[in-house]
C-alpha positions as CSV (number, residue, x, y, z in Angstrom):
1,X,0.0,0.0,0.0
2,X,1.4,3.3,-1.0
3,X,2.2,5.6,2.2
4,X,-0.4,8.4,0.9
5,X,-3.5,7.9,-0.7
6,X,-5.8,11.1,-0.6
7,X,-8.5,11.5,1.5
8,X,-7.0,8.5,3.8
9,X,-9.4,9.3,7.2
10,X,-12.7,8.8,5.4
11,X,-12.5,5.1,3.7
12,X,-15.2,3.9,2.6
13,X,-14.2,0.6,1.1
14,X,-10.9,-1.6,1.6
15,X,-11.3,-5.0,-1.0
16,X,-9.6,-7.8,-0.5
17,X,-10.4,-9.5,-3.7
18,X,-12.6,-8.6,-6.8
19,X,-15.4,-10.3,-5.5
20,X,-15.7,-8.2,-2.6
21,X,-15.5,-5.0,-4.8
22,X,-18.0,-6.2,-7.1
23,X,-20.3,-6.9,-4.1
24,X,-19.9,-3.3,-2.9
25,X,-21.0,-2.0,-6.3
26,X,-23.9,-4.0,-6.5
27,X,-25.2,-2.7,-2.9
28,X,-25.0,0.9,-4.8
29,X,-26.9,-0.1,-7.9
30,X,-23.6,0.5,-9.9
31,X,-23.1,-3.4,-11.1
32,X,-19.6,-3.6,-12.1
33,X,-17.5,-6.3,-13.3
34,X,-14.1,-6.6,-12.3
35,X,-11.3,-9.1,-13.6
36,X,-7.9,-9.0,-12.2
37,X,-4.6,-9.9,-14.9
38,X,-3.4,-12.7,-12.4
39,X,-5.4,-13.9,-9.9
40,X,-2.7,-15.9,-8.4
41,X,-1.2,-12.3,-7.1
42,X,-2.4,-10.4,-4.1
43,X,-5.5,-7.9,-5.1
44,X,-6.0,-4.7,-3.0
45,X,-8.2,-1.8,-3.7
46,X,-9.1,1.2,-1.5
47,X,-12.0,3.8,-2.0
48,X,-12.1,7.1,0.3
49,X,-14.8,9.4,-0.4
50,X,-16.2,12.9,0.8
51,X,-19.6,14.4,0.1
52,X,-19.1,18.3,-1.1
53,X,-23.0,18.9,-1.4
54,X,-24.3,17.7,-4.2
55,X,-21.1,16.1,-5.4
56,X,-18.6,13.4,-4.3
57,X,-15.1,13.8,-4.0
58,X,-13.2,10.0,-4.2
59,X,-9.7,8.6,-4.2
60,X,-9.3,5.4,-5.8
61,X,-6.1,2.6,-5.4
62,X,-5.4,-0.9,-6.0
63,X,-2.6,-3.3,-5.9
64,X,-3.6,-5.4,-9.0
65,X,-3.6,-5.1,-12.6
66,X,-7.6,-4.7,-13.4
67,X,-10.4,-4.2,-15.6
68,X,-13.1,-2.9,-14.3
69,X,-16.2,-2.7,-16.6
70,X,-20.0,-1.6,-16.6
71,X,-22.8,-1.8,-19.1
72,X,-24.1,1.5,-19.2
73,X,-24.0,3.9,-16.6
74,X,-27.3,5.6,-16.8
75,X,-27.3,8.2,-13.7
76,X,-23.9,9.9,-13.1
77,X,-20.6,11.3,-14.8
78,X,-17.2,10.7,-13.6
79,X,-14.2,13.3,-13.9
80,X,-11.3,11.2,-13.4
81,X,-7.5,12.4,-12.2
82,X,-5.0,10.3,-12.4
83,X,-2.3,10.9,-9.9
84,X,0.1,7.6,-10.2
85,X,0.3,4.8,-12.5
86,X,-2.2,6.3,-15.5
87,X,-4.2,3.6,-17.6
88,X,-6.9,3.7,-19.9
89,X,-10.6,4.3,-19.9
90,X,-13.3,3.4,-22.9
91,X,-16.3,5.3,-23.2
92,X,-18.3,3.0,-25.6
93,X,-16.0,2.9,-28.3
94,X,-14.1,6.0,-27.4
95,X,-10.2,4.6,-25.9
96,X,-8.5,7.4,-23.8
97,X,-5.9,7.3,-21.9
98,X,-5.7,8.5,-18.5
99,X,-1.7,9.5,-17.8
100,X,-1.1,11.3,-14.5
101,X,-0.2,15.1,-15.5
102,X,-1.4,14.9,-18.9
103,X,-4.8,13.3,-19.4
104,X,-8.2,12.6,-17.9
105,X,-11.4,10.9,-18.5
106,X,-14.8,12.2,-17.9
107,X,-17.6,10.0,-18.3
108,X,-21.4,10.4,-19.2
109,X,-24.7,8.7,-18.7
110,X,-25.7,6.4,-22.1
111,X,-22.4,4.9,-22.3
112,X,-20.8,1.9,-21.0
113,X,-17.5,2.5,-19.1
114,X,-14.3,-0.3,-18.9
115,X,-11.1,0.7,-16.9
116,X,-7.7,-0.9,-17.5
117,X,-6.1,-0.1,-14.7
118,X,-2.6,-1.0,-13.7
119,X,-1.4,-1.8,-10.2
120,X,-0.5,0.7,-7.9
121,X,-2.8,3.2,-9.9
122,X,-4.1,6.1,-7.7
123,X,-6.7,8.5,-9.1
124,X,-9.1,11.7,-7.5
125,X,-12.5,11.4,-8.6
126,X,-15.4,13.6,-9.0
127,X,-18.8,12.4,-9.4
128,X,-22.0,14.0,-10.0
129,X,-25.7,12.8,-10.9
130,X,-27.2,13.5,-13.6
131,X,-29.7,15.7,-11.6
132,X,-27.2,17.5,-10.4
133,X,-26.0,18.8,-14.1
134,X,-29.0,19.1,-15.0
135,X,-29.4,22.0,-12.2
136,X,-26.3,23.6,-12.5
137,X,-26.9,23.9,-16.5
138,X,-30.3,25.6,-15.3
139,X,-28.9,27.4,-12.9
140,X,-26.2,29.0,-15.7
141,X,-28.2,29.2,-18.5
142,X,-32.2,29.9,-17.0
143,X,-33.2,27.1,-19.1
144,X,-34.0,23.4,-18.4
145,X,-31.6,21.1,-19.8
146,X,-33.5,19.4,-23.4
147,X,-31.5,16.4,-23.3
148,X,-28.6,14.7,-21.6
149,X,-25.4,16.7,-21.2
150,X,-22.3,14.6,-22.4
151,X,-18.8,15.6,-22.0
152,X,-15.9,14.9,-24.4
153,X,-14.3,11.8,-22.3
154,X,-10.9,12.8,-22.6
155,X,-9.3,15.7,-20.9
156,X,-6.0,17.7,-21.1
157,X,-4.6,18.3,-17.7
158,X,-1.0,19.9,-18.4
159,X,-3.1,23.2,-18.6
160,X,-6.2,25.0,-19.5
161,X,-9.5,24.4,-17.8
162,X,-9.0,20.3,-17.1
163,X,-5.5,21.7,-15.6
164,X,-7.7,24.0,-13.7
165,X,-10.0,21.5,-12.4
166,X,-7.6,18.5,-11.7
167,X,-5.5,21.5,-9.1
168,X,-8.7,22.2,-7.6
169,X,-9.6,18.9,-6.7
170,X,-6.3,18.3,-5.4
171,X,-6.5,21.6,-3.4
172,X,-9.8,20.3,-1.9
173,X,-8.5,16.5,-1.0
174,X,-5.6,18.5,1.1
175,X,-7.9,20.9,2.7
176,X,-10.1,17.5,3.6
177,X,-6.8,15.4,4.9
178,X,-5.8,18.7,7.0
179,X,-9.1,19.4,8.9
180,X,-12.2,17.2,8.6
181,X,-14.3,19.6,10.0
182,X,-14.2,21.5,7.0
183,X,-16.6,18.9,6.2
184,X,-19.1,20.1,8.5
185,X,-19.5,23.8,7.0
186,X,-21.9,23.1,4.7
187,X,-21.9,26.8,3.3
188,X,-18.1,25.8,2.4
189,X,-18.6,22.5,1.2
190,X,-21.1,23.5,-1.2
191,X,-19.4,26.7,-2.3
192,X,-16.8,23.8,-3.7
193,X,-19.3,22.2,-5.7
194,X,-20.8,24.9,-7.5
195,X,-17.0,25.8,-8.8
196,X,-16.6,22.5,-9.5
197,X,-19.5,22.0,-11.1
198,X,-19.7,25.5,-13.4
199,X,-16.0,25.2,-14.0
200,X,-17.1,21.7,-15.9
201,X,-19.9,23.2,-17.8
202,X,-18.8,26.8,-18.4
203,X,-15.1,25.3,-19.6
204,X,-14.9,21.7,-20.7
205,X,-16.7,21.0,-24.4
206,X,-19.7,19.3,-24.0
207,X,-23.4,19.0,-26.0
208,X,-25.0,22.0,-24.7
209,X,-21.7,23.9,-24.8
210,X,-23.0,25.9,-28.3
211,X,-25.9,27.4,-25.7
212,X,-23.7,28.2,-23.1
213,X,-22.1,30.4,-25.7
214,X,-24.9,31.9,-27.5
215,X,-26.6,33.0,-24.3
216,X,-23.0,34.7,-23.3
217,X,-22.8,36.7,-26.3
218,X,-26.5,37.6,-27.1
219,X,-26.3,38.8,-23.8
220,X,-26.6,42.3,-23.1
221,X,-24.6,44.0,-20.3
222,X,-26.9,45.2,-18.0
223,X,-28.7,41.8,-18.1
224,X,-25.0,40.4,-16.9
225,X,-24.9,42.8,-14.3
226,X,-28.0,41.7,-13.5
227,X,-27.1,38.1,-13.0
228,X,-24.1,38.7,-11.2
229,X,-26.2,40.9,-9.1
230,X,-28.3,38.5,-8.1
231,X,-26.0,35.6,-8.0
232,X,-24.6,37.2,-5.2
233,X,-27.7,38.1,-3.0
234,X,-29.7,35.8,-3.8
235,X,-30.0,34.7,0.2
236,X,-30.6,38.4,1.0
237,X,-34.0,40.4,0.9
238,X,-33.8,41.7,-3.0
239,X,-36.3,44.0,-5.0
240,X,-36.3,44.3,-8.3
241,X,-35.2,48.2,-7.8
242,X,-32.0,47.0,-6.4
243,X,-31.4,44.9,-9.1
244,X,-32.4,47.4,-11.8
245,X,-30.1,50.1,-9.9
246,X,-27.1,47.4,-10.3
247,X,-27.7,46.4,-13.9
248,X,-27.1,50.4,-14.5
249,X,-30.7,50.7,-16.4
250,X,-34.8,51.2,-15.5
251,X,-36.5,49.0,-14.5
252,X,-38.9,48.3,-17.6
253,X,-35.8,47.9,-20.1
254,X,-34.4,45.4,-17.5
255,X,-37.7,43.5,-17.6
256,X,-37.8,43.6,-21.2
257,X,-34.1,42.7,-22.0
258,X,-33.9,40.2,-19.6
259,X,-36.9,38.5,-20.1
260,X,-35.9,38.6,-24.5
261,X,-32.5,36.9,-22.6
262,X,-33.6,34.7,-20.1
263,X,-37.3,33.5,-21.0
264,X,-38.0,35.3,-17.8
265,X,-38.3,38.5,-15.8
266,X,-35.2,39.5,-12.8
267,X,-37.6,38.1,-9.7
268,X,-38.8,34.7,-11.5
269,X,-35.1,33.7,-12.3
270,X,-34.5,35.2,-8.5
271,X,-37.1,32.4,-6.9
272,X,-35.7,29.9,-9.1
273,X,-32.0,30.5,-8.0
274,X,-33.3,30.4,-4.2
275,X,-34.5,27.2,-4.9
276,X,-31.6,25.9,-6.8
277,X,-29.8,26.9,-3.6
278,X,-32.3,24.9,-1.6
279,X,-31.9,21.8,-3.4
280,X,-28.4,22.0,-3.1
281,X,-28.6,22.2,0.8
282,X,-31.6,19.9,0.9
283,X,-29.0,17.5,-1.3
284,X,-26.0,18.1,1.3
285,X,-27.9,16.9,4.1
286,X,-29.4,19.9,5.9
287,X,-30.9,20.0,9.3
288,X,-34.5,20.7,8.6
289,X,-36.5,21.8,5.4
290,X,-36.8,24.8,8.2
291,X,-33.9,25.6,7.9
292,X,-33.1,25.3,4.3
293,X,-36.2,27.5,3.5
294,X,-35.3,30.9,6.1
295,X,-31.5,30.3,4.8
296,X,-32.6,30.7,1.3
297,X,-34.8,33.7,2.0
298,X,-38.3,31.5,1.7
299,X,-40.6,32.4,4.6
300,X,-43.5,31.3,3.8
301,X,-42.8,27.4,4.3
302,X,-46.4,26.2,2.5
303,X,-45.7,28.2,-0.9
304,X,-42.4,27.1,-0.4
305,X,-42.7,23.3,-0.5
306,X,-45.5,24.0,-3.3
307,X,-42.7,25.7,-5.4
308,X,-40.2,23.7,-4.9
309,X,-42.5,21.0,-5.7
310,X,-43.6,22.3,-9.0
311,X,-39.7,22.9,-10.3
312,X,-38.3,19.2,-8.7
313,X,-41.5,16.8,-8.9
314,X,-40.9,15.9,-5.1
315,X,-41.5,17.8,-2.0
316,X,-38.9,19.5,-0.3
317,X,-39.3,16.5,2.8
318,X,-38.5,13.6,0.3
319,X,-35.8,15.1,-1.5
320,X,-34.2,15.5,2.4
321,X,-35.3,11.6,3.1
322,X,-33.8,10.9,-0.4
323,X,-30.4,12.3,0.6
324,X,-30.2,10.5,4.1
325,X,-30.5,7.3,1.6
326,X,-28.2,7.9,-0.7
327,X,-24.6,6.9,-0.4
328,X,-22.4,6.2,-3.3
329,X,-19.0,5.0,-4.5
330,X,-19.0,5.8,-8.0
């Protein structure tokens, strides 16, 4: 075992041979199958994992030479950083390799996922549910997501944005292994995820990237400053005078310009950010609904729940149940 894997006080999973890790798979509706080069040599793997919010943070080793395969995964995408050993990952047909400094792999739902791994491999991992994406798309663009969002598999880490991302996963692992309790600030935690998560969208080519674009550059100004504005207030008691005042025009020609933008006026893409928020502490394992609602500036808890019900299909209770449920590997 190598002295430093990341994330080493929050192990979730030590295998002692590739039945075992199958089995642990299984128990998280992720059915993998996993064939080792020699099975007359030892076989090790360890799996430590955090929660940021909505996202999981991993660290992955094994003492073996594997293959680890799926069918199709269906629900989540997997941004993997290889930091000893590299490998290679298939994404249906698609072979990339995954070399620590230089590439990464980033999986999507719809595809079936094999990983030749060889031993002593260690690799960070981020992964995401597909719900997840789908809000932080929304949450970027005002729209609803038409169809699945699917990444290019392979990505350069030397530099640029995958460079970007693999340092700030690394940055968060070492922030983890130096105080846990960072953990516990939930306001920090998910602060993490939302960079991870826009940095993804906004920067690594993808199928809705084009609309990411076009809604950047048809974009006027004031409707920008508008955004930002209320991006960061969102919590806070806004009006719509405030936010007019900070885009630098009236009021009516912000209505008009960002509703031609967005599909929406300033204070309907303001309740659907607070709620967007609300998910996401609903999803990171929050207190109370109570709670979740006064934080995000709801306080009227029966419109609320109604609201939230309308934009998620699920009351604000189950999606809080839901969370308390769901653990997950990979």
């Amino acid at each position: 075992m190598p002295q430093t894997i990341p994330l080493s006080g929050h192990c979730v999973l030590q295998a002692t041979s590739p039945d075992e890790l199958q089995q642990a798979y299984r128990s998280i509706n992720t059915p993998i199958s996993v064939t080792p080069a020699d099975r007359s040599q030892p076989f090790a793997c360890i799996i430590n994992a955090v929660d940021l919010g909505p996202l999981q943070l991993a660290a992955h080793w094994a003492q073996a030479d594997l293959v680890a395969s799926t069918e199709s995964v269906e629900d989540s995408y997997a941004l993997t950083v290889p930091l000893a050993a590299g490998g290679e990952i298939t994404h249906g047909h698609t072979r990339v390799p995954v070399i620590a400094g230089v590439s990464g792999s980033l999986s999507s739902p719809g595809f079936g996922v094999t990983s030749r791994l060889p031993s002593g491999h260690i690799a960070l991992e981020i992964v995401a549910r597909r719900a997840t994406l789908d809000e932080a798309l929304t949450a970027l663009t005002g729209l609803k997501a038409r169809s699945t969002v699917r990444f290019a598999p392979a990505i350069a880490l030397a530099d640029g944005p995958g460079g970007a991302l693999a340092r700030l996963m690394a940055f968060i692992a070492a922030e983890v292994d130096h105080d846990a309790a960072l953990l516990s600030a939930r306001h920090v935690t998910t602060r993490y995820a939302e960079l991870l998560l826009f940095n993804m969208l906004s920067h690594l080519p993808h199928s809705h990237s084009q609309q990411l674009r076009d809604i950047h550059f048809a974009e006027a100004p004031y409707v920008r400053r508008a955004l930002e504005y209320i991006e960061a207030h969102a919590a806070e008691d806004v009006t719509l005078a405030q936010i007019a005042q900070a885009s630098g025009i009236g009021v009516r020609a912000l209505q008009l310009g960002f509703r031609k933008a967005r599909g929406c006026s300033p204070m309907e893409f303001l309740r659907a950010r607070r709620l967007e928020m609300a998910r996401v502490r609903l999803l990171a394992g929050a207190a109370s609904v109570t709670e979740v609602a006064y934080a995000c500036n709801f306080w009227h808890l029966g419109r609320f729940s109604a609201s939230y019900r309308d934009r998620y299909g699920e009351h604000p209770t189950e999606t809080l149940r839901r969370r308390g449920r769901g653990a997950h590997l990979s």
